[in-house]
C-alpha positions as CSV (number, residue, x, y, z in Angstrom):
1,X,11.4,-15.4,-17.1
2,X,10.1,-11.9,-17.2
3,X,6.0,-11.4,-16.0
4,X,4.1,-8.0,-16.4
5,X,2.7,-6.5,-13.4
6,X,-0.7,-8.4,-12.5
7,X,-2.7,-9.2,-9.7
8,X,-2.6,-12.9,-11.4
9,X,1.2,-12.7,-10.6
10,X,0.9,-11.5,-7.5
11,X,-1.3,-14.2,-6.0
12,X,1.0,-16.7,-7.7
13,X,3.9,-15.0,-5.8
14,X,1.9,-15.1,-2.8
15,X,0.5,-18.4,-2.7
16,X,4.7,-19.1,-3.3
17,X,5.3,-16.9,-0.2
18,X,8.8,-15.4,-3.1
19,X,9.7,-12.1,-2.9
20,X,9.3,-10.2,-6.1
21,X,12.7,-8.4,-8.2
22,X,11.0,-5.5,-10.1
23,X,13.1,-4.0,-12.9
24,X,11.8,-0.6,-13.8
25,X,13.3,-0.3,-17.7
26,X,14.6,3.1,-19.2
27,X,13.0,4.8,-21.8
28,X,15.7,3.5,-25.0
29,X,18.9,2.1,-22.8
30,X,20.3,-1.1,-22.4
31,X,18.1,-2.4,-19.7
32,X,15.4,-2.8,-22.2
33,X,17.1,-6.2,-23.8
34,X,16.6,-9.3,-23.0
35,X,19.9,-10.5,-21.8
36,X,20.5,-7.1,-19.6
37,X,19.5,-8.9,-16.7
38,X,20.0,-13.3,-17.7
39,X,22.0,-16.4,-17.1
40,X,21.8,-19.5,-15.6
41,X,21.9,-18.1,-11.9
42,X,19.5,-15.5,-12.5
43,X,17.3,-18.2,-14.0
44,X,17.8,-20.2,-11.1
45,X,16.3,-16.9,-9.1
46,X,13.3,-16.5,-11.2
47,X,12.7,-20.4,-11.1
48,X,12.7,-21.0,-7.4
49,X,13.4,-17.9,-5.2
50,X,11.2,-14.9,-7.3
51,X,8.9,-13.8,-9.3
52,X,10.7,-11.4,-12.2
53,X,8.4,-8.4,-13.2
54,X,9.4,-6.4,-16.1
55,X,8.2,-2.8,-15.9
56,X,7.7,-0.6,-19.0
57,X,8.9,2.9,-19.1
58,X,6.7,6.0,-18.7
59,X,7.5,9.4,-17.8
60,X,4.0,10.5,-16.3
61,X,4.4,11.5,-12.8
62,X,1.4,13.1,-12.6
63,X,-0.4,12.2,-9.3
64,X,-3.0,9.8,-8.7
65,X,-6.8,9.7,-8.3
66,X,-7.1,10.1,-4.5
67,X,-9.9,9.0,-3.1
68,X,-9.8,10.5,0.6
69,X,-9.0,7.6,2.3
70,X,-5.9,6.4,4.8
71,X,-5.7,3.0,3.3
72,X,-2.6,2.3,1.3
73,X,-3.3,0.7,-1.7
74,X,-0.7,-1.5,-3.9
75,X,2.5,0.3,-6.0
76,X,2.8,-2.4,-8.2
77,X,-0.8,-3.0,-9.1
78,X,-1.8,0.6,-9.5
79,X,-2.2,2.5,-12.8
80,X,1.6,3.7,-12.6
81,X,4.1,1.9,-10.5
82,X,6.7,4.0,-12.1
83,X,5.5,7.1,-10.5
84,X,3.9,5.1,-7.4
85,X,7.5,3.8,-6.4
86,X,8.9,7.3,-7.3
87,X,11.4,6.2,-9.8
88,X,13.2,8.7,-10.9
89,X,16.5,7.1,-12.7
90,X,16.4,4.2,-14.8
91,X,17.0,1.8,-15.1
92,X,16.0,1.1,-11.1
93,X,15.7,-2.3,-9.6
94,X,13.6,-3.0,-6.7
95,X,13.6,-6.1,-4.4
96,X,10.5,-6.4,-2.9
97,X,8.2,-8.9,-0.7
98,X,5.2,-10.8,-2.6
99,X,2.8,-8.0,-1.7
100,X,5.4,-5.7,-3.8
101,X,6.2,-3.7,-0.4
102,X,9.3,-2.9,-1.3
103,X,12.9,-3.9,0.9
104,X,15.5,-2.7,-1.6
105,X,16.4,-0.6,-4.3
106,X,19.1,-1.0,-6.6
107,X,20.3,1.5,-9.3
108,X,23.2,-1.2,-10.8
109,X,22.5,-4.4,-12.3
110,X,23.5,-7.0,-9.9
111,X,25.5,-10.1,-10.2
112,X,22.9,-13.5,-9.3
113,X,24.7,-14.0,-5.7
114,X,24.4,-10.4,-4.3
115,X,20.6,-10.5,-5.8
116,X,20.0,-13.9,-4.0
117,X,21.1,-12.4,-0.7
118,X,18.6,-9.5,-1.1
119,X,16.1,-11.7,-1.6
120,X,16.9,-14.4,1.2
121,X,16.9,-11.1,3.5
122,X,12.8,-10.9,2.6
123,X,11.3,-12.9,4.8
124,X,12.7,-11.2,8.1
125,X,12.2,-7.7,6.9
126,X,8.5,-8.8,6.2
127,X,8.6,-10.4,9.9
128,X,9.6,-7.0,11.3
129,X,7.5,-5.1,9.4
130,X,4.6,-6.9,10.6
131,X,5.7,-7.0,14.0
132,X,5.5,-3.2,14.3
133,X,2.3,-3.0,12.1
134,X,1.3,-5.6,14.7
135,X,2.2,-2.9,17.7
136,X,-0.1,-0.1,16.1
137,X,-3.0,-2.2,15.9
138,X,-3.0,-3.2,19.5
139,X,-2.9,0.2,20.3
140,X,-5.6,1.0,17.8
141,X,-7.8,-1.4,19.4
142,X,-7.0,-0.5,22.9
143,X,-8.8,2.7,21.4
144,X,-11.3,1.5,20.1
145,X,-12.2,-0.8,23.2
146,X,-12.6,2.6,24.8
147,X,-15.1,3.7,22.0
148,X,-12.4,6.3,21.3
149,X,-12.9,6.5,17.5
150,X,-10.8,9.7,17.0
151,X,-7.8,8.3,18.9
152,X,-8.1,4.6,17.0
153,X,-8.2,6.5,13.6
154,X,-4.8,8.1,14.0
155,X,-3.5,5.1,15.2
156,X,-3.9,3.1,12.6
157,X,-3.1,6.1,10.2
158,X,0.2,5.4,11.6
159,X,0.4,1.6,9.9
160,X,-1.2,2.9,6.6
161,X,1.5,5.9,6.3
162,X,4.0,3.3,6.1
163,X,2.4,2.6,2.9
164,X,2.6,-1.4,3.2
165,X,0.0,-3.8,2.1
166,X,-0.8,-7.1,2.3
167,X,1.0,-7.9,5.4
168,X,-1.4,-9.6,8.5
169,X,-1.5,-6.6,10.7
170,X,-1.9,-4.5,8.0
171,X,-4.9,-6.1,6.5
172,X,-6.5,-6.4,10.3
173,X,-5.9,-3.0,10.5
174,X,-7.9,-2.0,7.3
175,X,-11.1,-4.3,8.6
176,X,-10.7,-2.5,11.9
177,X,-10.9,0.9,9.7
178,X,-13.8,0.1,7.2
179,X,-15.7,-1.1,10.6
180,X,-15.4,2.6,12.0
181,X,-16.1,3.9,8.4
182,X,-19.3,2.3,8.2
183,X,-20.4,3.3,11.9
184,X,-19.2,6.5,11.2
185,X,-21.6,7.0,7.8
186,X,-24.9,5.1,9.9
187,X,-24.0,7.9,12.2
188,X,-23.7,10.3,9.6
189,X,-27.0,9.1,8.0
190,X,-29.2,9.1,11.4
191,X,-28.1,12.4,11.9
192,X,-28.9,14.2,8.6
193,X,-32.8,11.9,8.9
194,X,-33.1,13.3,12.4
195,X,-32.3,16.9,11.5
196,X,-33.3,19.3,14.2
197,X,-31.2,22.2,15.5
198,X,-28.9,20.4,17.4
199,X,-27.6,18.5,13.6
200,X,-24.8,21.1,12.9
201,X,-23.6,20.5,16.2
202,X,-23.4,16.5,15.7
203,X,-22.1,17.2,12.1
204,X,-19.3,19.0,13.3
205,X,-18.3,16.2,16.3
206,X,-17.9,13.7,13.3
207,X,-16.1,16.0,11.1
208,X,-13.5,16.0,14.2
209,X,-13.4,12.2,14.5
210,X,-13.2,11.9,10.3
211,X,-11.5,14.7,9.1
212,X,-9.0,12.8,7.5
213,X,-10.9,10.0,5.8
214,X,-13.2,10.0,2.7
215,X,-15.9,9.9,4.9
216,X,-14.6,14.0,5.6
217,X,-16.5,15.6,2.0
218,X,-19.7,13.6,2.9
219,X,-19.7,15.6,6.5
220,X,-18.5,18.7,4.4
221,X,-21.5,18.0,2.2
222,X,-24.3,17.8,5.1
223,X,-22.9,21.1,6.8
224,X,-23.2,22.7,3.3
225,X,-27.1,21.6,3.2
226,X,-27.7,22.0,6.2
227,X,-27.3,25.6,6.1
């Protein structure tokens, strides 16, 4: 009944369009046995409604390799979805969608019919999550239609700081991203090739329009050398 956390599972759960019940175990308690969470009704749950994912204890909350960049990236496929989720008591359930965006939390173990009502409620919180993603991104391409690459940045920085992946807007708003990422490091790259006296000047325009994105130390780099 129980699966690890795994990209494997994930696409299964996915390509099933089920929510996902994560149970985040404590370090020597009771939610570590088998029948803490079991029956016949919770079977019935893991069978046909969601995908069970069984998550071992760890107590590093130290934070994460951060690469620069606005783009969320997945809790439950990361190095540490303990610290990722920001567990803090255990043991902590979490009802999430099949991306592992996550709906509700629990801190009790639930009985199968209150579960199954958490995880029928899915669907239409991943239908109005995507419908406001779905608002940014018109406004970030309104933006960008107006080859206003500063403004469409911290648009879309507003969908990625709601930290949810997978969903349709979301992943239309990371192409739109990596498109001005990659302008924005030709641009970079012209203007270090061209050089001339005008370059710190150019340098600093981008540093403006990136300054929040990992394309920010590669700017911070060509000022440095360009000195």
């Amino acid at each position: 009944m129980w699966e690890g956390p795994s990209a494997k599972i994930l696409e299964k759960a996915a390509a099933r369009k089920v929510a996902l019940f994560i149970l985040f175990v404590g370090e020597s308690d009771e939610s570590n046995e088998a029948a803490y969470i079991y029956g016949k009704d919770i079977i019935a749950l893991a069978t046909n409604k969601a995908t069970f994912i069984r998550v071992p204890y760890t107590s590093d909350r130290e934070p994460g390799w951060d690469d620069g960049s606005m783009v969320p990236t997945s809790k439950i496929l990361g190095s540490n979805p303990s610290r990722d989720y920001g567990i803090k008591t255990y043991p902590t359930m979490i009802v999430a969608d099949c991306y592992g965006n996550e709906c509700y939390r629990l801190t009790a173990k639930p009985d199968a019919s209150s579960l199954e009502k958490k995880i029928d409620a899915v669907a239409d919180t991943m239908k109005r999550s995507n419908e406001r993603l779905q608002k940014g991104l018109e406004s970030a391409k309104s933006a960008f239609e107006t080859k206003d690459r500063g403004k469409t940045l911290r648009t879309l920085a507003d969908n990625f700081k709601t930290g949810l992946v997978g969903l349709e807007a979301q992943e239309s708003s990371v192409k739109l991203y990596h498109e001005i990422i990659d302008a924005g490091r030709k641009d970079l790259d012209e203007a270090v090739a061209a050089g001339g006296k005008d370059l710190v000047t150019r340098l600093k325009d981008l540093k403006k329009i990136f300054k929040d994105t990992e394309l920010n130390k590669d700017i911070d780099a060509a000022l440095k050398n360009s000195k």
